[in-house]
C-alpha positions in Angstrom: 112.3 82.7 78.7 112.9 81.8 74.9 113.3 85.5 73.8 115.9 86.3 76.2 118.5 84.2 74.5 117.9 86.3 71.4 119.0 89.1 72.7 122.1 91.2 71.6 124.9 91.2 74.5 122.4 90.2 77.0 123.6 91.0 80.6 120.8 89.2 82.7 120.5 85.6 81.1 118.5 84.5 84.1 115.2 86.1 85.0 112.6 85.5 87.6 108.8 84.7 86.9 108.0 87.7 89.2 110.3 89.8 86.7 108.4 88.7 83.8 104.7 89.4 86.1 106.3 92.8 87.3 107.3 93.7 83.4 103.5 92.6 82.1 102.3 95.0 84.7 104.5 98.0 84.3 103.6 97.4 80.7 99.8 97.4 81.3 99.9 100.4 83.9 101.8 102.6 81.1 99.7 101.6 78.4 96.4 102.3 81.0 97.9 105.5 81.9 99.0 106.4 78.4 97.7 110.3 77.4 96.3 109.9 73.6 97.6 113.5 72.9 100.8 112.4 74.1 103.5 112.9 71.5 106.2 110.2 72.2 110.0 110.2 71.0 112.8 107.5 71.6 114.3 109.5 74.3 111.1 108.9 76.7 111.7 107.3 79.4 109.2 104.9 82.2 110.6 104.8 85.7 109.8 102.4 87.9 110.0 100.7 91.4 109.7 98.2 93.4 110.7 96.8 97.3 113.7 94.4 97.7 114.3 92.6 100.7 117.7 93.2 101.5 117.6 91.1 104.7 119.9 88.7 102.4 122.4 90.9 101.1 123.0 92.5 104.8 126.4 92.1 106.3 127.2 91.3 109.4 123.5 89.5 109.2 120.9 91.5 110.8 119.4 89.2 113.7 116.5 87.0 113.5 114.8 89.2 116.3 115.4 92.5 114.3 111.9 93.9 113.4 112.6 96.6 112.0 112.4 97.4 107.9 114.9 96.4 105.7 113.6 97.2 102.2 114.6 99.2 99.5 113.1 100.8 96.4 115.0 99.6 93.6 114.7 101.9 91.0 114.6 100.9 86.7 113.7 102.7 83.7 112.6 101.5 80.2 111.6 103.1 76.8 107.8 104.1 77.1 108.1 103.0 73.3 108.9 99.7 74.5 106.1 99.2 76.9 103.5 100.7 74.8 104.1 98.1 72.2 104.8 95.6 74.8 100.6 96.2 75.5 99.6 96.9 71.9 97.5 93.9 70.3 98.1 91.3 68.6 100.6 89.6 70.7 100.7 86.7 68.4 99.6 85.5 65.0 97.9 82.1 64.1 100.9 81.3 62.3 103.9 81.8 65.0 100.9 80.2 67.6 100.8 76.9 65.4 104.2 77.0 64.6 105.7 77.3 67.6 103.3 76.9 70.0 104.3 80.0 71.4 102.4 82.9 73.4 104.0 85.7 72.2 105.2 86.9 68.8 108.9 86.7 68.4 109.2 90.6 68.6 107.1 90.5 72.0 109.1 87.9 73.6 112.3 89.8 72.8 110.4 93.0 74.3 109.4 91.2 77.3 112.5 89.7 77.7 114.3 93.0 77.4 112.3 94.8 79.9 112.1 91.7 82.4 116.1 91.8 82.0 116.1 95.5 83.0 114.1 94.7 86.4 116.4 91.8 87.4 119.4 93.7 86.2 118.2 96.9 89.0 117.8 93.7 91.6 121.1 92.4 90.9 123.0 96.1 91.0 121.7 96.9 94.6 125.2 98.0 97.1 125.2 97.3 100.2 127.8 99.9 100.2 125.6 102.6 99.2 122.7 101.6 101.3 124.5 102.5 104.2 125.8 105.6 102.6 121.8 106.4 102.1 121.4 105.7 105.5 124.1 108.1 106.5 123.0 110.7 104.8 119.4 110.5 106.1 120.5 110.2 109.6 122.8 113.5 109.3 119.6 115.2 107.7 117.7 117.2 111.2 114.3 117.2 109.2 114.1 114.3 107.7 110.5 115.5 106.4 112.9 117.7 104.4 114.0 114.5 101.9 111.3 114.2 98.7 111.4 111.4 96.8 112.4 111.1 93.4 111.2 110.7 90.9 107.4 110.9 92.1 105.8 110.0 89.3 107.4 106.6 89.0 105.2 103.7 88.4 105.8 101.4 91.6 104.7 97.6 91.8 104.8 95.6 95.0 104.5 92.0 95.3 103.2 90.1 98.3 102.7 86.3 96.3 104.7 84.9 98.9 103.5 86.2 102.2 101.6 83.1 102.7 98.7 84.6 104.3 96.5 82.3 102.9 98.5 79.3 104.2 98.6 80.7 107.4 96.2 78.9 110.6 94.2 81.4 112.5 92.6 78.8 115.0 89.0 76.9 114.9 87.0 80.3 114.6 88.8 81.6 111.9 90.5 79.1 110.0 92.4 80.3 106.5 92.3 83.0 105.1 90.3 82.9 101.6 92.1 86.0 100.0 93.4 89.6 101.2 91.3 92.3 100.1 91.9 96.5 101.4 89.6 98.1 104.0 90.4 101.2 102.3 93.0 102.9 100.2 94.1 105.9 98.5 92.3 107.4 94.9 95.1 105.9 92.8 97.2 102.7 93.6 99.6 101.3 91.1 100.0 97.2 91.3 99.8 95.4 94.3 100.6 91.3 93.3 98.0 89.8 97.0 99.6 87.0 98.7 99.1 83.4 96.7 95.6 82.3 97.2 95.3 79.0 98.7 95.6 75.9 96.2 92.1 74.6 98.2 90.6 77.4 96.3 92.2 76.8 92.8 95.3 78.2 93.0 96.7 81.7 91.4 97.7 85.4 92.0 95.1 88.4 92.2 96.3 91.7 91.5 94.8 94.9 92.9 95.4 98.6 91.6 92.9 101.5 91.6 92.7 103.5 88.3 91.0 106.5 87.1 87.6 105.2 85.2 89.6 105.7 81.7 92.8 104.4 83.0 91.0 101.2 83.9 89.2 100.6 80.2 92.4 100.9 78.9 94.4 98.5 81.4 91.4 95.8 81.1 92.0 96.7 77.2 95.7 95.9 77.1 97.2 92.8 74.7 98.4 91.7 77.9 95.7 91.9 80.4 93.4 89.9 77.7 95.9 87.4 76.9 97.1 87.0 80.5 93.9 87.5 83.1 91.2 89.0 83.2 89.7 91.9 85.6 87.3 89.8 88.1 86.1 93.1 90.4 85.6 96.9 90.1 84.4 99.1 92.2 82.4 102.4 91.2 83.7 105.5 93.1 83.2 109.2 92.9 87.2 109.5 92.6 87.2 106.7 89.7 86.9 103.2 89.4 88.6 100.6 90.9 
């Protein structure tokens, strides 16, 4: 990412392009979810999370026959300030676009950049260490009901690109899977990246969240959402749309 090496004292000078599709989204989500009578400071604050496989980072190695979970919630935060304008249009002028041939303005790449740094920076400080000392703590506890989570209103994105679902052989009746959609769900889901669809069927990630009807003008009015995608499906519902 070109705006990465333009920032000050930069501690993250590598980031993933599943940082950079997790930052676009937090962005988007916060800007859909964004109150107009909000009054915002510098001091405010977005918190988010999202799962980490920590299969890798276990030691001894847990056993390829293990089943059980080993995922974390990796928690970040980042100035609302900074995602709101992350999300605000126009994310580039003719000028920079002939110029450079970039797709962001100089001040948005640094902004994505800086938040996409933030989410690789929370992957990269995981501890091993104080996993177990969370799992300590949590088997000493008698009602584990008892343990909230904190904070609850963070934003929370999960990716499954790489399940391969849509790779995977179900047999002569079935065949391939053409996409992963949700029976049901809950009134409000923040992003969920679907697995990959197949490269048969051109390729590309869906994204699925479910928004309140305003939340979801907004998120399929964010700089980032028109530049980026586009929303291919909604779904009326007495709770909102999806």
């Amino acid at each position: 990412m070109y705006g990465i090496t333009l920032l000050p004292a930069v501690e993250e000078p590598w980031v993933s392009t599943n940082d950079v599709l997790t930052a676009l989204l937090w962005s988007a989500v916060v800007w859909a979810e964004d109150d107009d009578n909000f009054t915002s400071n510098t001091d405010d604050v977005s918190q988010m999370k999202f799962p980490v496989n920590i299969r890798s980072r276990w030691s001894p190695r847990l056993p390829d026959e293990y089943l059980g979970v080993a995922v974390i919630q990796a928690p970040v935060t980042s100035p609302r300030e900074d995602l709101l304008s992350l999300s605000s249009g126009p994310l580039i002028t003719h000028d920079t676009e002939t110029r450079n041939g970039h797709i962001l303005d100089l001040e948005k790449e640094k902004l994505l950049a800086k938040v996409s740094s933030s989410i690789r920076r929370a992957l990269n400080d995981i501890d091993v260490k104080d996993i177990r000392h969370a799992i300590a703590f949590t088997a000493a506890v008698p009602d584990v009901s008892k343990i909230s989570e904190r904070p609850r209103n963070a934003v929370k994105i999960t990716s499954w690109a790489d399940q391969g679902a849509c790779e995977a052989e179900w047999g002569d009746v079935i065949g391939r899977a053409e996409a992963v959609r949700f029976a049901t769900f809950s009134t409000k889901v923040r992003p969920i990246v679907l697995p990959k669809i197949n490269s048969i069927e051109g390729g590309g990630l869906e994204v699925f969240l479910s928004l309140r009807t305003k939340e979801m003008a907004r998120f399929g009015a964010s700089a980032l959402v028109e530049r980026f995608g586009c929303l291919r499906t909604s779904v009326s519902h007495e709770c909102g749309k999806r």
